[in-house]
C-alpha positions in Angstrom: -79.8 -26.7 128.4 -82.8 -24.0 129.3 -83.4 -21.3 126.4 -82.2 -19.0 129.1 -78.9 -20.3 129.1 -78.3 -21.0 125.2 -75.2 -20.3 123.7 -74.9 -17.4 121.5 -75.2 -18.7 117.9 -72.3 -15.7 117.3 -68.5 -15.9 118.1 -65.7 -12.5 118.8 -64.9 -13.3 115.2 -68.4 -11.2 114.7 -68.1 -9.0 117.2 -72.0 -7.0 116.2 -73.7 -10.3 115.3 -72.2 -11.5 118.8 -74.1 -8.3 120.9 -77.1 -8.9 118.8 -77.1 -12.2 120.2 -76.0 -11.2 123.9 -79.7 -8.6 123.4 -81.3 -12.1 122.6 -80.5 -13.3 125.9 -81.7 -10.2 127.2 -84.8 -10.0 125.9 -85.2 -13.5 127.7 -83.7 -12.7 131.4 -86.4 -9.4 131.0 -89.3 -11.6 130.1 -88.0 -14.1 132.8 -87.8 -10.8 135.3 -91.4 -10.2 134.6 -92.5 -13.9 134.9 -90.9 -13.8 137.9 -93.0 -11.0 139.6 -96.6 -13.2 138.9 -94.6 -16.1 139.9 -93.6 -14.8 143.3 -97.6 -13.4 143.6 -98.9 -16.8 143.1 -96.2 -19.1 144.8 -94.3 -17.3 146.7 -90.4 -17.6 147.2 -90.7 -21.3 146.6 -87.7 -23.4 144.1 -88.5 -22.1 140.7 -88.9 -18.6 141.8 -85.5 -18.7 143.7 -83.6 -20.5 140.8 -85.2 -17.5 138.2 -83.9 -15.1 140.7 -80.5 -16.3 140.3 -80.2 -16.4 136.9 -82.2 -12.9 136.5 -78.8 -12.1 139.2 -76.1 -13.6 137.7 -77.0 -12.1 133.9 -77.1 -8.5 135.1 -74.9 -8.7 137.0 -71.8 -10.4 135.0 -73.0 -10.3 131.3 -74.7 -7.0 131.0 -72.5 -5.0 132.4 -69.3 -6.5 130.0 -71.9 -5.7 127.0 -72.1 -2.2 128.2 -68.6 -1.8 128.2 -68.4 -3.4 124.6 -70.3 -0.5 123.7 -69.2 2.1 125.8 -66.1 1.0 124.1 -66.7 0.2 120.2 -69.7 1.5 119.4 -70.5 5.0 120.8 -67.2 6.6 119.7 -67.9 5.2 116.3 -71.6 7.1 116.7 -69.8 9.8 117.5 -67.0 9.5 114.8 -70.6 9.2 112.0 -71.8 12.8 113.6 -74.6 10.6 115.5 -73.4 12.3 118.8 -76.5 12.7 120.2 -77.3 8.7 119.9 -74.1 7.9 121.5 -74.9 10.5 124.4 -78.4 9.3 125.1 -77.4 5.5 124.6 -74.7 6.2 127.6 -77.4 8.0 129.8 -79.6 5.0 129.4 -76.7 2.5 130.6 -76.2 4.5 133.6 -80.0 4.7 134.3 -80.0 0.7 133.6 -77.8 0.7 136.1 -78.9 2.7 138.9 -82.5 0.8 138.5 -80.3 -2.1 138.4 -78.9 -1.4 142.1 -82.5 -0.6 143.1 -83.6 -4.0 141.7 -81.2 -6.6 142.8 -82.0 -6.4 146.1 -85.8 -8.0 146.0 -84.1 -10.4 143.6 -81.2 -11.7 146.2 -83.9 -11.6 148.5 -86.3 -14.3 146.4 -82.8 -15.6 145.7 -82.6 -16.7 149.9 -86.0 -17.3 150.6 -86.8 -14.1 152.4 -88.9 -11.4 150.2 -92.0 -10.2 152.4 -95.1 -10.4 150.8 -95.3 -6.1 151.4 -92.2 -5.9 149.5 -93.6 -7.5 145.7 -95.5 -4.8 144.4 -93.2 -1.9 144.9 -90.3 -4.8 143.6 -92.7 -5.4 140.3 -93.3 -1.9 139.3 -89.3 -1.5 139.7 -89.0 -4.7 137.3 -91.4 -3.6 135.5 -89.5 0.0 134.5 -86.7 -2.0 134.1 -88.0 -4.3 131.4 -89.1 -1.7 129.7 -86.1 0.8 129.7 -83.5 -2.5 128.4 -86.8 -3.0 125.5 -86.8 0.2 124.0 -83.0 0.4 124.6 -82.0 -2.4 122.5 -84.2 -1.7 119.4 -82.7 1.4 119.1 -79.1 0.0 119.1 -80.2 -2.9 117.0 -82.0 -0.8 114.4 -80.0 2.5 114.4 -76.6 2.4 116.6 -74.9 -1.0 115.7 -76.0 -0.2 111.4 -74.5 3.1 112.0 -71.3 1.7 114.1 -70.8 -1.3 111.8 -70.3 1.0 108.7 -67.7 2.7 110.3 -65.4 -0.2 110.9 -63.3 -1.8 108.8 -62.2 -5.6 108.6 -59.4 -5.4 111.0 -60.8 -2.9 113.4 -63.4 -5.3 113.4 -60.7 -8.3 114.4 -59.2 -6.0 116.8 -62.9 -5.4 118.7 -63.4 -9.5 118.9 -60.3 -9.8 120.5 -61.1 -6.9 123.1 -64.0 -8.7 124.0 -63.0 -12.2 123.9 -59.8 -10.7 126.3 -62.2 -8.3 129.2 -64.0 -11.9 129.4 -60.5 -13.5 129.9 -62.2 -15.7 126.9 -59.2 -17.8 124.1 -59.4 -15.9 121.2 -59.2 -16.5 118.3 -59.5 -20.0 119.1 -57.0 -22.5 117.5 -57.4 -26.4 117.2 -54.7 -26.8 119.9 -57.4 -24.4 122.2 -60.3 -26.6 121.2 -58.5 -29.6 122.2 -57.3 -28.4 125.8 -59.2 -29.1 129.1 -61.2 -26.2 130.4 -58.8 -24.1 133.1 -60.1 -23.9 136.5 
């Protein structure tokens, strides 16, 4: 299994430790993003390039907006419950702006996905990656080292429970997970 697709080394039974891990795997599809850009400048849309794209794809666009949710969810009305307000507002400006730059990037990256990015369409496609990267980087240090503290304070043991088992359920995920559930066949 490639780094990029590593299981989180959290479960829903730690629902903070879990995120942390889920900006772990961000922190990778970014740096991947990036790699991607010289990649695409040296080789062009060839195999590599076009599975990278894909997983770049699939990551924003099914895990990262569920984690935003999480948040949007659990953590920002508990900023807002500490008096941290103005943390909450500006963490759920950025998640729109992530998002809208998203929509601007995906584009180029289903394009190099298919084969098909002009060689006139990198650089503007870089720079757009390259804001990206950047906005997700200094967004997740600031909820790793002042928003999730701050949030996780404010919860209690089962309100803690009760957040595991809203995630595990908006990603339709077994939980918590029972030796009867470990033993069953995947559903299809």
């Amino acid at each position: 299994m490639s780094p990029l697709h590593a299981a989180p080394t959290a479960g829903f039974d730690a629902p903070f430790e879990l995120m942390g891990a889920c900006h772990e795997r961000m922190a990778r599809t970014l740096a991947l993003l990036v790699r991607l850009g010289a990649h695409v400048a040296a080789h062009g849309c060839d195999g590599q390039a076009r599975d990278a794209a894909g997983d770049v794809l699939r990551y924003f666009t099914l895990a990262a907006p569920l984690h935003h949710e999480d948040e949007e969810r659990h953590v920002l009305p508990r900023l807002r419950e500490r008096g941290q307000g103005a943390l909450a507002d500006r963490l759920g400006a950025e998640h729109r702006e992530m998002e809208a730059q998203w929509a601007a990037i995906a584009p180029a990256l289903e394009a190099i996905r298919d084969g098909r990015l002009r060689d006139d369409e990198l650089p503007g496609a870089r720079e757009r990656w390259d804001r990206f990267a950047t906005l997700y980087r200094g967004h997740i240090e600031v909820e790793d080292h002042a928003a999730y503290p701050a949030a996780l304070e404010a919860l209690t043991g089962p309100e803690l429970q009760t957040m595991g088992a809203e995630m595990a359920g908006r990603r339709k995920t077994p939980w918590p997970v029972t030796p009867r559930d470990e033993a069953a066949p995947p559903s299809r």
